[in-house]
C-alpha positions, 0 to 999 in steps of 0.5 A: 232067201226063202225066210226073207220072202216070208218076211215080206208077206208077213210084213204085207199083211200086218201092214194091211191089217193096220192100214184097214183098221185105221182106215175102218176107225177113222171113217167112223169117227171122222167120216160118221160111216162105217166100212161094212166089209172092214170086220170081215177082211180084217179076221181073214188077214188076222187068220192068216198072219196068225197062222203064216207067223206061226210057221215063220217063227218055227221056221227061225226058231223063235219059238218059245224055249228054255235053253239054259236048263237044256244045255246043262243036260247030257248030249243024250237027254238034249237028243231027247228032249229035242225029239219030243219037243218036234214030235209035240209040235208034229202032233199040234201041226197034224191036228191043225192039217186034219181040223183045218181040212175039216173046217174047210170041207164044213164052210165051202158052201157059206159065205160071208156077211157083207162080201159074200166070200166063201168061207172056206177061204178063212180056214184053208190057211190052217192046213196050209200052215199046219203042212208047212210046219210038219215040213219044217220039223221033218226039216229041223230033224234031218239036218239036227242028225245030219250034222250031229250037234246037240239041237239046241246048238243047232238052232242057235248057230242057225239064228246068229248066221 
């Protein structure tokens, strides 16, 4: 249910993202006027999306890996290979929380051009995905030891139910 909910928000936003764009190219090319505020409200939604589909793939396992050359190895060098993949991700999710805080921090008193929206606003989605993702691989641990299966196995029971 819960990747369902993600689902709609990430369709929601790639939706808008279209919609603005199409809406900003016609009124210049159609309408001889540009949406002035269409730039700024489109990278906020392009930052978001990237960020919040960042932690929905993680979240399904849709990732990029190579299982073949996994499976052929010892159960042992699966577990391995399985902890050190998670804890490379940890690592990129904890510079994304730390840096993103920072950005953040640095921003929150500028705004925008045209909406005059803070520019914290922008960032704030870094450390939000970035604790999303540690929250996920903390997740994809436990239940990996928990129910004692090669992790590779794992996600590919969790993906086909």
């Amino acid at each position: 249910m819960l990747d369902r909910f993600f689902e709609a928000v990430a369709a929601l936003l790639l939706s808008a993202i279209t919609l603005i764009a199409l809406a900003s190219v016609l009124a210049r090319y159609v309408l001889n006027t540009s949406l002035a505020w269409s730039s700024e409200v489109l990278i906020g939604l392009l930052v978001y999306a990237t960020f919040f589909c960042g932690y929905l793939a993680l979240r399904q396992g849709a990732h990029l890996r190579i299982d073949v050359l996994v499976a052929r190895l010892s159960r042992r060098a699966q577990w391995g290979i399985f902890f050190i993949n998670q804890s490379l991700i940890g690592v990129v999710a904890l510079i994304m929380v730390i840096w993103g805080i920072e950005q953040a921090i640095t921003f929150a008193h500028r705004t925008t051009l045209m909406l005059e929206a803070p520019r914290w606003l922008f960032y704030v989605a870094i450390p939000i995905a970035g604790v999303g993702m540690l929250t996920e691989i903390i997740r994809q641990c436990l239940l990996a030891i928990r129910v004692g299966k090669p992790p590779y196995e794992l996600l590919n029971e969790e993906m086909s139910s």
